[in-house]
Wavefront OBJ file of the C-alpha trace (Angstrom):
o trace
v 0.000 0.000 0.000
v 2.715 2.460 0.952
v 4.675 2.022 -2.464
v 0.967 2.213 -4.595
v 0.753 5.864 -2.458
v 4.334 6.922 -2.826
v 3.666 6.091 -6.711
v 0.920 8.116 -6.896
v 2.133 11.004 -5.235
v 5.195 10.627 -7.595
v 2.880 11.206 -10.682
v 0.263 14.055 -9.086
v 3.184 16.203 -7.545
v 4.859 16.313 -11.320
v 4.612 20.237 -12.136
v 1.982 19.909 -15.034
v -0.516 17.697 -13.030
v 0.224 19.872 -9.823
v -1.063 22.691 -12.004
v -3.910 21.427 -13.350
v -4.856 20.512 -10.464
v -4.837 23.847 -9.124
v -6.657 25.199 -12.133
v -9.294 22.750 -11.572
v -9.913 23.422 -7.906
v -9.873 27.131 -8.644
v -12.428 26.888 -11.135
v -14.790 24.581 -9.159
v -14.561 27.174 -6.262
v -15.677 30.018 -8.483
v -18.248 27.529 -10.404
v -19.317 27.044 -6.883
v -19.802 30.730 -5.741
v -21.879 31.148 -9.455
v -25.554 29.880 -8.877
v -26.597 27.976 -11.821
v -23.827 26.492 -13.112
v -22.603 23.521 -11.428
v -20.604 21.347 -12.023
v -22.011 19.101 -14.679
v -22.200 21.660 -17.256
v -18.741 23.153 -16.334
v -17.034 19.835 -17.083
v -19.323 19.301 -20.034
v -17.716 22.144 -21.091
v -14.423 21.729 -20.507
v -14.368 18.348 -21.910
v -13.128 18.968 -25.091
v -10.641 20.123 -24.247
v -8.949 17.200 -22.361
v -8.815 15.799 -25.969
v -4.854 16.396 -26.187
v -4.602 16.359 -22.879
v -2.453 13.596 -20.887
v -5.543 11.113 -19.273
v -4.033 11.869 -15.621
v -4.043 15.293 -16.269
v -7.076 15.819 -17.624
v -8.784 13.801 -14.779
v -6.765 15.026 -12.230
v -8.521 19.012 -13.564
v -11.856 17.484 -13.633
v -11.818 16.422 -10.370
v -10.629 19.257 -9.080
v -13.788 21.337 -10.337
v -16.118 18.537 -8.911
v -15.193 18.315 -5.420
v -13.798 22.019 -5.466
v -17.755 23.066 -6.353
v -18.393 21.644 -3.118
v -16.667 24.692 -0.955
v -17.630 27.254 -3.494
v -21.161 26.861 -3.127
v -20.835 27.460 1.014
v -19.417 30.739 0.538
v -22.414 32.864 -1.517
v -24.589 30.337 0.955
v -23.346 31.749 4.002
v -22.802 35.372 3.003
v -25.889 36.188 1.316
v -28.057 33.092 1.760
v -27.930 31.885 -2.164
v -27.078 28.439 -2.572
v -23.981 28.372 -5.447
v -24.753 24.484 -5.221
v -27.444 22.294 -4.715
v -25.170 20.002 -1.787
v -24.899 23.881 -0.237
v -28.632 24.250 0.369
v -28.745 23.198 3.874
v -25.749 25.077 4.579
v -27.971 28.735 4.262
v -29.759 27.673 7.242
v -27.729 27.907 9.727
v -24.645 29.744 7.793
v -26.450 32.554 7.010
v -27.550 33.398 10.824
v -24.026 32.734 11.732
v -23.354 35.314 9.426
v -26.186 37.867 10.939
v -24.470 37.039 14.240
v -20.906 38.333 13.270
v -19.235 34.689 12.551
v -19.443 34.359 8.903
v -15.778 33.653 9.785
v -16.093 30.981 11.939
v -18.590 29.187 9.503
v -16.707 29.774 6.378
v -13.702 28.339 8.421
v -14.831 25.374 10.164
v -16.850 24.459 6.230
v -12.789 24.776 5.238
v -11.174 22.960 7.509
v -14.295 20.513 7.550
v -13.899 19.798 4.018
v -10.380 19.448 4.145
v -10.804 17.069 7.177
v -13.662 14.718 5.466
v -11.816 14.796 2.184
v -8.539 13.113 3.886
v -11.024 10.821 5.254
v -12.730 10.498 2.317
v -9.429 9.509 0.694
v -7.985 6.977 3.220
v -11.188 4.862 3.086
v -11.091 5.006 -0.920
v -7.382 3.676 -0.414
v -8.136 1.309 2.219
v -11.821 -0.123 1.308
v -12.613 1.175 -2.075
v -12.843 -2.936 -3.369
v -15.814 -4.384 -0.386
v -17.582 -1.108 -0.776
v -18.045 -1.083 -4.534
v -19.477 -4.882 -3.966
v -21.339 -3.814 -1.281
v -23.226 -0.943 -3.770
v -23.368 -3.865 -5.990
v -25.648 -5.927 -4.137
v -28.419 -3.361 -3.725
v -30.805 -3.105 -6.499
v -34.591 -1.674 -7.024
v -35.980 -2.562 -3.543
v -32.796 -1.575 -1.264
v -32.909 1.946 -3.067
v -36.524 2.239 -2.724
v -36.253 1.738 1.033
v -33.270 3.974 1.325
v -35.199 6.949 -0.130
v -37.955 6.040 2.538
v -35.533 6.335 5.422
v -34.242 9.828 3.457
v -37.921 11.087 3.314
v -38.146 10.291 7.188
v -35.806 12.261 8.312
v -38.026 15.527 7.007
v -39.520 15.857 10.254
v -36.138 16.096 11.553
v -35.270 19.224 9.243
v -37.413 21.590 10.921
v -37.672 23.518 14.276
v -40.912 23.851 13.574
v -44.141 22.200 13.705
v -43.703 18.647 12.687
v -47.592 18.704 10.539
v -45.986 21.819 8.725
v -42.889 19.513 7.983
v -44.799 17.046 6.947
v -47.016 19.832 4.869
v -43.749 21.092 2.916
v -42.392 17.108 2.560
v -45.754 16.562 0.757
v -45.798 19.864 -1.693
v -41.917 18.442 -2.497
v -42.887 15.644 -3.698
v -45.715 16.877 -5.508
v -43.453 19.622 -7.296
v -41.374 16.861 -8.208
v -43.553 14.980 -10.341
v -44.376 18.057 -12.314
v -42.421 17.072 -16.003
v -41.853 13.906 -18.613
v -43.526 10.819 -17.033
v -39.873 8.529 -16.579
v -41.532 5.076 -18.071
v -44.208 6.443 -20.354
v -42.770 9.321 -21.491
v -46.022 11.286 -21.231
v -46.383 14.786 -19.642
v -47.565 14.987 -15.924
v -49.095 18.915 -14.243
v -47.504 20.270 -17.132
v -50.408 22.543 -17.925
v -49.034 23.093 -21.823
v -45.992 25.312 -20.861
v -42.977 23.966 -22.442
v -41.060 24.527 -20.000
v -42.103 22.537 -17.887
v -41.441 19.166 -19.776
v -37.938 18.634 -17.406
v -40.156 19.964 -14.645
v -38.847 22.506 -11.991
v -35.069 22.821 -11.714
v -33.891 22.626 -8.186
v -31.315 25.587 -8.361
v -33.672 28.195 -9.339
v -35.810 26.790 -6.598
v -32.967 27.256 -3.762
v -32.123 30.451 -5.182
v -35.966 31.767 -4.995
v -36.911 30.276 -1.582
v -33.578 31.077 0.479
v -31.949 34.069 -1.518
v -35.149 36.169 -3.160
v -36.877 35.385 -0.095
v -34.093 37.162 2.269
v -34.134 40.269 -0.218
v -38.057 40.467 0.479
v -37.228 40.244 4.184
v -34.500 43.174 4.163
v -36.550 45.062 3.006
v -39.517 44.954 5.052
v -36.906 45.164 7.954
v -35.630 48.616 7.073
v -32.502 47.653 9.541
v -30.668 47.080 6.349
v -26.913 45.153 7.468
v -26.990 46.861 10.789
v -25.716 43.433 12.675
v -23.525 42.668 9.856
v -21.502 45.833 10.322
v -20.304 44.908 13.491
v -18.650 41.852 11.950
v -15.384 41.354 12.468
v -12.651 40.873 9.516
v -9.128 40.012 11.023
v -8.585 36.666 9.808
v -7.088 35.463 13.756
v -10.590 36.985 14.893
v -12.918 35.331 12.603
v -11.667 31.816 12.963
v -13.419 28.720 14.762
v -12.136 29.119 18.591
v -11.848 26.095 20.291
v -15.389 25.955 21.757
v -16.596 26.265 17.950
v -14.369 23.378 17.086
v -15.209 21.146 20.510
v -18.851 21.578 19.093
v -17.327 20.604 15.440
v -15.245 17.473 16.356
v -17.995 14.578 16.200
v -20.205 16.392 13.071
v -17.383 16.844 11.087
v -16.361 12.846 11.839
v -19.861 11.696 11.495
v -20.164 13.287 8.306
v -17.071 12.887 6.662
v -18.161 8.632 7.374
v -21.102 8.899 6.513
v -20.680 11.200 3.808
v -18.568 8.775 1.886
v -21.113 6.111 2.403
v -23.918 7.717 0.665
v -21.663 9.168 -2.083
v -20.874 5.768 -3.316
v -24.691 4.755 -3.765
v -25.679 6.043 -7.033
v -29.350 8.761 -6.299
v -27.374 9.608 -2.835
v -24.401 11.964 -3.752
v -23.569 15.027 -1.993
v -27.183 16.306 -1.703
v -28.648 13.492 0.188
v -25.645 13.427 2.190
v -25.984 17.106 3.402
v -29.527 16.912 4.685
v -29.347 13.537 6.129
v -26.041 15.030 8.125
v -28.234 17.936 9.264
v -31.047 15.898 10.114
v -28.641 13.477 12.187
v -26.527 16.314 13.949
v -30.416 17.878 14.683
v -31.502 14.532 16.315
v -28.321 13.436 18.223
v -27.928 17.272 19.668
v -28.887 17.991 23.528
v -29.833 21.423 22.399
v -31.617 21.132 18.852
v -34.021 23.945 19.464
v -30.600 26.371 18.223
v -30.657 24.652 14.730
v -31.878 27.477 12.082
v -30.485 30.072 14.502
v -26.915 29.377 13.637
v -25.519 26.178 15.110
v -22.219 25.717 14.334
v -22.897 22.069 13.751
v -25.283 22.778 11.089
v -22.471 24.171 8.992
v -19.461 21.197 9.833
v -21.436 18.243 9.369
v -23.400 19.364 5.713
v -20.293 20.607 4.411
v -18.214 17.994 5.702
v -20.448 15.212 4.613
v -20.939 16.775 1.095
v -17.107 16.595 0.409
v -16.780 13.577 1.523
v -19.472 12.305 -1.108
v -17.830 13.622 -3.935
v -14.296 11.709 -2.976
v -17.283 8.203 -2.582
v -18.537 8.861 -5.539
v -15.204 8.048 -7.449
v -15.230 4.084 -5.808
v -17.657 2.754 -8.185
v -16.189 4.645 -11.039
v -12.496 3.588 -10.714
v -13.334 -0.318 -8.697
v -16.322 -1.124 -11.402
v -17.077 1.589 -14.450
v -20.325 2.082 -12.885
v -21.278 5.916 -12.707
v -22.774 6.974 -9.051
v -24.091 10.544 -10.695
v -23.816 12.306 -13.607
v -20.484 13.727 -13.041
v -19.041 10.573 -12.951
v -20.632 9.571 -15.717
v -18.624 12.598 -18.160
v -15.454 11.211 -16.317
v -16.182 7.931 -17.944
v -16.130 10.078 -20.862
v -12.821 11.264 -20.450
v -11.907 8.132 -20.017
v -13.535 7.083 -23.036
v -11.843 9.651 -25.219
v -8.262 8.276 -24.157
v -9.063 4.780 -25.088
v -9.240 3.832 -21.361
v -11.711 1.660 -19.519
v -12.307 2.502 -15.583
v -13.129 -0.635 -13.980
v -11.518 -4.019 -12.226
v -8.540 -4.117 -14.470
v -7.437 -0.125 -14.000
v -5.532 -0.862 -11.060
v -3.660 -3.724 -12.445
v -2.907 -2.691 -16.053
v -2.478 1.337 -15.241
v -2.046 1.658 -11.226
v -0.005 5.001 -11.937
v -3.763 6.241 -13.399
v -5.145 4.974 -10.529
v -3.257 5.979 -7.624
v -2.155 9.371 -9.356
v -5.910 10.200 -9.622
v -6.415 9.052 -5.383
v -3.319 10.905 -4.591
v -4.195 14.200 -5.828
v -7.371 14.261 -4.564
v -5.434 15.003 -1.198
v -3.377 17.686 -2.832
v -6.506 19.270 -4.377
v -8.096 19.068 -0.668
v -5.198 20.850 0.614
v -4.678 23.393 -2.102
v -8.306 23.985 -1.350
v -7.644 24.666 2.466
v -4.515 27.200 1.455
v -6.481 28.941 -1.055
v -9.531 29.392 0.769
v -8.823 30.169 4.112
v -6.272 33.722 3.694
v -9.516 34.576 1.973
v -12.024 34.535 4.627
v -11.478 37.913 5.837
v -12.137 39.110 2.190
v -14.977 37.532 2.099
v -16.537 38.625 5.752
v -15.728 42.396 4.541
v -19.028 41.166 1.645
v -21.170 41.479 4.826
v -20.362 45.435 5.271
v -22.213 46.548 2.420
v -25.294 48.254 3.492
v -28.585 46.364 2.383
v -29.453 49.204 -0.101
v -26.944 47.808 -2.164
v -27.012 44.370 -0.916
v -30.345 43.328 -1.563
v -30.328 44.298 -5.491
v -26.798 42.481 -5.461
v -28.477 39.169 -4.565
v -31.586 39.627 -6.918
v -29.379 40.099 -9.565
v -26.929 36.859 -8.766
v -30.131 35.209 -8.424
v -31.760 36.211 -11.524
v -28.354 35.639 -13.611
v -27.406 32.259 -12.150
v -31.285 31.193 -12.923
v -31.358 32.123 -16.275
v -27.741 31.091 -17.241
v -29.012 26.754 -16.328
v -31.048 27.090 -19.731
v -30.840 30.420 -21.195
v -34.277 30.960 -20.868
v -36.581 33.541 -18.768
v -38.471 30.261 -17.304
v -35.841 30.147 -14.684
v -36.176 33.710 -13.305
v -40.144 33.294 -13.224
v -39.403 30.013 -11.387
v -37.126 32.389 -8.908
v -39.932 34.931 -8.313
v -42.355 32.729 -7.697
v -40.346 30.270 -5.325
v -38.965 33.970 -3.754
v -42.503 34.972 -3.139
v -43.890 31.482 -1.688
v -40.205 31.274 0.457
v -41.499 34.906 2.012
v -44.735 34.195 2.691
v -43.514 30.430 4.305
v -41.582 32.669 7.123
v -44.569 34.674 7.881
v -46.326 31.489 8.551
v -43.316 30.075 10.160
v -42.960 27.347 7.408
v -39.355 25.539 6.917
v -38.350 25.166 3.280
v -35.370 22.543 3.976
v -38.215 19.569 4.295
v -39.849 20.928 0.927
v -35.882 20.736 -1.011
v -35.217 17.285 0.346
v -38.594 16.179 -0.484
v -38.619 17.301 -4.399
v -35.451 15.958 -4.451
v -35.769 12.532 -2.934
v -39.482 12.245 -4.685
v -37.860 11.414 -8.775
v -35.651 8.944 -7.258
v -38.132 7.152 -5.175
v -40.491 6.843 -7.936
v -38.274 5.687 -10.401
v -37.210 2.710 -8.030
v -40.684 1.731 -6.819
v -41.645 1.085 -10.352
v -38.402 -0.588 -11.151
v -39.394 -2.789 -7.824
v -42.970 -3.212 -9.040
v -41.995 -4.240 -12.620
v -39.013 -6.487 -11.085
v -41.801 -8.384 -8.835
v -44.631 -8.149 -10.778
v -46.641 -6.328 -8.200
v -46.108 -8.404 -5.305
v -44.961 -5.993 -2.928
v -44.176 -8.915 -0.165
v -41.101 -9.723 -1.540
v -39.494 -6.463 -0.866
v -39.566 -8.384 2.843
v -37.452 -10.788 1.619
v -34.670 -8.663 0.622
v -32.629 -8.001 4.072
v -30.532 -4.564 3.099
v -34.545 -3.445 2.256
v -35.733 -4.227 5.380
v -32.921 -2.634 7.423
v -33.879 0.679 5.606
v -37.201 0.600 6.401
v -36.963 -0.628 9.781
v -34.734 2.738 10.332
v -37.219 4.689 8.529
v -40.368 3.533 10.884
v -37.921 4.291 13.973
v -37.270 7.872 12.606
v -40.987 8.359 12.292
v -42.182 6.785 15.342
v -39.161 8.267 17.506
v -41.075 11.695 18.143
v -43.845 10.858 19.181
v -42.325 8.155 21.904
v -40.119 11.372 22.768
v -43.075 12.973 23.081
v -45.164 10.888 25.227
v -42.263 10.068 27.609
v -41.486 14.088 28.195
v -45.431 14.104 29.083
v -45.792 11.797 31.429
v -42.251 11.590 33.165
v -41.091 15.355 32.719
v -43.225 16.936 35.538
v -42.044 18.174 38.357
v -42.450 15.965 41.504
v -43.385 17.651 44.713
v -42.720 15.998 48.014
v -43.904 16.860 51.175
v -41.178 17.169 53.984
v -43.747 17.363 56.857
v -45.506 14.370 55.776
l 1 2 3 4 5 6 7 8 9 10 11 12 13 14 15 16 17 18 19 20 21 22 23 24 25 26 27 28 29 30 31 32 33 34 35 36 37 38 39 40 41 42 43 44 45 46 47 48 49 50 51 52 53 54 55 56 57 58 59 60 61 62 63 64 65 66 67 68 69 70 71 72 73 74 75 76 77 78 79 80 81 82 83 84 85 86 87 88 89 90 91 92 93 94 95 96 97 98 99 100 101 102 103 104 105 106 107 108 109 110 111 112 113 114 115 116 117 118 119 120 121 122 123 124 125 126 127 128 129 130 131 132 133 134 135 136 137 138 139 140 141 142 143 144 145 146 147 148 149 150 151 152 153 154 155 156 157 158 159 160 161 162 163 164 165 166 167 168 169 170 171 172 173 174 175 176 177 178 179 180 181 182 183 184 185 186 187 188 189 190 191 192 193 194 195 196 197 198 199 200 201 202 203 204 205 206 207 208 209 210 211 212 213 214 215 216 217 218 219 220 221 222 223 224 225 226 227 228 229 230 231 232 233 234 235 236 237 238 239 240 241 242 243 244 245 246 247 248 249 250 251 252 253 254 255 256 257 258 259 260 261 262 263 264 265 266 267 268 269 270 271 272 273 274 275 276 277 278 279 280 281 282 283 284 285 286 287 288 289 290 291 292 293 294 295 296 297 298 299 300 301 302 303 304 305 306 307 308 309 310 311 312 313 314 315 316 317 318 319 320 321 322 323 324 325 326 327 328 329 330 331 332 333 334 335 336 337 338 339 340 341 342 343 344 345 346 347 348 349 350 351 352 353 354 355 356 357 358 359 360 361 362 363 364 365 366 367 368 369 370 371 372 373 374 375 376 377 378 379 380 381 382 383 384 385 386 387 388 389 390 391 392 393 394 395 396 397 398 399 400 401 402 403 404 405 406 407 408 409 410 411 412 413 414 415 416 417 418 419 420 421 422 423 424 425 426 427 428 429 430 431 432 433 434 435 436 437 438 439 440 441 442 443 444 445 446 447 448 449 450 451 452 453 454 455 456 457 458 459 460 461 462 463 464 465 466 467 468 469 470 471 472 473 474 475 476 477 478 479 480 481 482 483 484 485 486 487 488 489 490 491 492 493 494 495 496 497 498 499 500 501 502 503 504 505
């Protein structure tokens, strides 16, 4: 093992790959602060040119942008409460009133040194147990996703301090909103009501953008305070970064999600996204205090951000252990491959382990060119928060309105911002969470594709899925998460009052 690593170092620390590697984790941090454009259609378009490119290089840049995204997307997330990525949705939550409370430092920090931290993780397990996982992926099918994205949807009455019936309300208008488009079997339109553009249904980032950055705008301006708690922020880098308290409270959310992070990134329908709010969800439920999530808990920035890196570096064991894509990402990396006459799979270790363990190897340089780039920046960053609100709040319309209409070049996507702005408004006068509503539409396409892939494979007869173990283990977690509440409940009503006892008697 220790010659395969020295080997790969030896090929990622050469001076062309080093730089490409830097290029590609600069470009995936400012692909990550854009909103819109992510980081399938950046690699998309930077495939070509990998054409003349040496293979390791070229992957070694790609990779970069992908797992680089993941940092870029906390930054406009915690500063101004846009999500640059989808995985950085959960991240405005509690970033954001970090942010109002004068440590956009210490959350932009501990998301850096988080992500550094999972990604090392991340990296040592891929070295260590990249083989038995990819078999393990391998032996879940139809049922064992279907019962996977049960247990996800579960966990929405976790996501909110609120109400758990208005949970449950948004987790039920998510999945609605994500049946709207092309029927996945039959091909036939569902609640498209004849606009066009609604044939791929609703796109998630001009969601995120309209319910968490439009709807802020709306709310600075009713306030009329403008910034005022913002300008009191401070911007020396040694004042703005976690103190040890803020990484005591860090320690077992970044751990917990850099583990379980990886896990979920190697399933194909988890990926960074699922990862984030199921680390949320978990830090939420195994907290003494949960009542501070949503008014900036520290742990509701390290374990999202460190769980979402980490399922970027998981996604890459199927694709180097097996060929098998776990998202779409993956899937232009096979491309790459493709284009250099190279097949990712069993035999890439044996017939071209410089490949291999160059591209493992420089995921842990990317990490820490990452960390190096990112952090002397934080105090840059913080001095965002000083602008006054007049000037703020048409800043953020505009990012919002550019990143939306940039995903298809078309107006759809700022109409789909206004209107999710307006609803994301009116959902905090009511005192209605949006974070069950994003994990809902997007757990809702995945669980209906493998329910009918489960019906079709047993021909209706949904007592089989209780033959399949990994399926019942899901589910079995899934009725625990749903049941836990109200057995939390009962036992603080009956065994939480005070007992009175009478000394004279």
């Amino acid at each position: 093992m220790l010659d395969n690593i020295l080997l790969g170092f030896s090929a990622s620390l050469a001076p062309l790959n080093l730089l490409y590697c830097l290029i590609g984790v600069t470009l995936g941090t400012v692909v990550g602060v854009l909103p819109g454009l992510g980081p399938v259609s950046s690699i998309a378009l930077l495939l070509p040119v990998t054409y003349k490119m040496d293979l390791l290089s070229a992957v070694i840049m790609l990779s970069g942008i992908y797992y680089g995204v993941q940092y870029g997307g906390t930054i406009t997330s915690v500063l101004m409460k846009i999500p640059g990525e989808a995985s950085s949705v959960v991240t405005c939550i509690d970033g954001y009133e970090m942010a109002k409370k004068g440590k956009a430092g210490a959350a932009l920090g501990i998301a850096a040194f988080g992500s550094f931290i999972a990604g090392t993780l991340g990296i040592i397990i891929l070295m260590f147990l990249a083989p038995p996982l990819a078999k393990l992926a391998l032996m879940m099918g139809p049922p064992e996703y279907m019962a996977l994205m049960i247990a996800g949807l579960s966990l929405v009455i976790y996501l909110s301090s609120k109400s758990m019936i208005k949970s449950l309300m948004m987790g039920i208008l998510g999945l609605l909103l994500g049946t709207i488009g092309m029927d996945p079997i039959s091909g036939q339109i569902r609640f498209g009501m004849g606009i066009k553009n609604l044939m791929d249904g609703v796109d998630l980032a001009p969601m995120a953008m309209g319910l968490f950055g439009l709807a802020e705008v709306f709310s600075l301006i009713e306030s009329k305070e403008g910034s005022s708690e913002f300008l009191k922020a401070k911007t020396k880098l040694r004042e703005i970064l976690p103190n040890r308290k803020d990484w005591r409270d860090s320690f077992f959310p970044i751990t917990r999600g850099s583990i379980f992070g990886f896990l979920m990134g190697i399933l194909p329908g988890g990926g960074a996204v699922m990862a984030s709010f199921v680390s949320y969800a978990m830090e939420r439920r195994l907290s003494k205090h949960p009542d501070k999530f949503g008014t900036g808990a520290i742990e509701g920035v390290a374990g999202p951000e460190s769980s979402n890196n980490s399922a970027a570096i998981g996604a890459f064991v199927p694709l180097l252990t097996l060929g098998i894509p776990a998202n779409v990402v993956m899937a232009l990396l096979i491309g790459a491959f493709m284009i250099h006459g190279v097949n990712p799979g069993p035999l890439l270790l044996r017939d071209n382990p410089v490949l291999f363990w160059g591209i493992i190897t420089s995921m842990y340089i990317g990490n820490l060119l990452l960390l190096i780039q990112n952090v002397p920046l934080i105090g840059l960053f913080v001095k965002i928060l000083k602008v006054p609100s007049k000037i703020m709040a048409p800043l953020i319309t505009v990012i919002c309105f550019i990143g939306a209409y940039s995903i298809n070049n078309n107006i759809s996507g700022i109409l789909v911002v206004i209107i999710f702005g307006t609803m994301g408004y009116l959902m905090r006068k009511f005192r209605y969470d949006p974070a069950p509503l994003i994990l809902a539409f997007v757990l809702g396409p995945l669980l209906e594709d493998a329910f009918r892939q489960t019906m079709m494979l047993f021909r209706g007869d949904v007592s089989k899925i209780f033959e399949r173990s990994i399926a019942m283990v899901f589910l079995g977690v899934a009725f625990f998460l749903f049941i836990s509440p109200f057995i939390t409940k009962f036992f603080k009503r009956n065994y939480s009052k005070p007992t009175f006892i009478d000394d004279k008697r």
